[in-house]
C-alpha positions in Angstrom: -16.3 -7.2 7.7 -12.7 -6.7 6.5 -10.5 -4.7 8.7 -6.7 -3.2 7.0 -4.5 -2.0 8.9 -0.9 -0.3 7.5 1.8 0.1 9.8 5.5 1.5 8.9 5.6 5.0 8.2 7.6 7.5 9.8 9.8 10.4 9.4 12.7 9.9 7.6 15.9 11.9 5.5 16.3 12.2 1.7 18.0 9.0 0.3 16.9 6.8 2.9 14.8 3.8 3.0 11.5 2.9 4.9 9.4 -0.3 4.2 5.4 -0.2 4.6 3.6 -3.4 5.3 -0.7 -3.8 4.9 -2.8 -6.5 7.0 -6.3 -7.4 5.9 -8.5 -9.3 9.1 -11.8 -10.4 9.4 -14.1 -12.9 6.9 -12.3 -13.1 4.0 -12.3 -15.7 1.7 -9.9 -14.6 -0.9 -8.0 -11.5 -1.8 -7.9 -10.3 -5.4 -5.5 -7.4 -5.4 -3.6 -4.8 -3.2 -2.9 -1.6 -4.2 -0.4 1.4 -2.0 -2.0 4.7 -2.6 -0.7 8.0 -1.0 -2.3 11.6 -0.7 -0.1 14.6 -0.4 -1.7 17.7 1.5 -3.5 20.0 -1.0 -3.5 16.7 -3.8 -5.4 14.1 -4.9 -5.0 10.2 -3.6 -3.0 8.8 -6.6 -2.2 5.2 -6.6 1.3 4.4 -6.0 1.9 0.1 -6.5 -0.5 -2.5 -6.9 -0.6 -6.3 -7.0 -3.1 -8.7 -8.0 -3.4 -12.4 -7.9 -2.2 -13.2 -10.7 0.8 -12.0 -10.1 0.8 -8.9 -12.0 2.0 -5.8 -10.6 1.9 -1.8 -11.3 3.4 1.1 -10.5 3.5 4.6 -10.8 6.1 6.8 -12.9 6.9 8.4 -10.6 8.4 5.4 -7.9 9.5 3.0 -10.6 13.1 2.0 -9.9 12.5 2.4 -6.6 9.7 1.3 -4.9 9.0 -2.6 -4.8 5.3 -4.3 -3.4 5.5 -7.1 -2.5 3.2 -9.8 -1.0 2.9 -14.1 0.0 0.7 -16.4 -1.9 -2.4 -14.8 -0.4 -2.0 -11.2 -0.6 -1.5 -10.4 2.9 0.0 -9.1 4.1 1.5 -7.1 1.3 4.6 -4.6 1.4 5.7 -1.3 0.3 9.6 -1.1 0.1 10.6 2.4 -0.7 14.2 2.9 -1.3 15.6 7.1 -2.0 12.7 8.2 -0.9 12.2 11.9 -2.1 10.6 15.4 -0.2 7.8 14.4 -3.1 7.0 10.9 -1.6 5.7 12.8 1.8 2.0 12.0 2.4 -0.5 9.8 3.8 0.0 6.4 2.2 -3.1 4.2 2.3 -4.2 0.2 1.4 -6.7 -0.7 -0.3 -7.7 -4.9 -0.2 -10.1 -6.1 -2.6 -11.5 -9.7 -2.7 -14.4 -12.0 -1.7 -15.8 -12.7 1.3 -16.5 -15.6 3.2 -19.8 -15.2 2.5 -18.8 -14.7 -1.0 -19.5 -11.1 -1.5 -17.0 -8.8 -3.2 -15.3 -6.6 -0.7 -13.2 -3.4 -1.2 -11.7 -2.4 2.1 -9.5 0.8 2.8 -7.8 1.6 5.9 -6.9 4.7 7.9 -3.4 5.5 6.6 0.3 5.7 7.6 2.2 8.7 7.6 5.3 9.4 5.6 7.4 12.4 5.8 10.4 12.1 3.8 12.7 15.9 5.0 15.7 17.4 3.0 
């Protein structure tokens, strides 16, 4: 089994910055790509920045500019740097780790969430 944890959220003004990181544990042989999601109340979980192994990386209109992933060779952990964070960046912000296992089946692993409130 593959365990992610996120850790960094937090309350925190308008204009300011706050810096996410993701863990993966457990039997992993590789990881493929990480991807920062968040879920606003009342909304649907929308992907936010993503990474893969090859280097590439994605993110959504709406943080472009402003938020940067980031990650070592092996994709863990991988970081969420969110600079002028906006009342519209408030919500739970989720990881999701995909890759193989040791026992060389694919895994796609989610964990519990970090909070982000971002006030006027």
């Amino acid at each position: 089994q593959v365990q992610v944890v996120e850790s960094g959220g937090g309350l925190v003004q308008a204009g300011r910055s706050l810096s996410l990181a993701c863990e993966a544990s457990g039997n992993i042989f590789t990881i493929n790509g990480v991807g920062w999601y968040r879920q606003a109340p009342g909304k649907q979980r929308e992907l936010v920045a993503s990474v893969n192994s090859g280097g590439g990386v994605t993110y959504a209109d709406s943080v472009k500019g402003r938020f940067t992933i980031s990650r070592d060779n092996a994709l863990n952990p991988v970081y969420l740097s969110m600079n002028s964070l906006k009342p519209d960046d408030t919500g739970v912000y989720y990881c999701n780790v995909k890759g193989y296992s040791g026992s060389r089946y694919p895994f796609d692993s989610w964990g519990r969430g970090t909070q982000v409130t971002v006030s006027t």
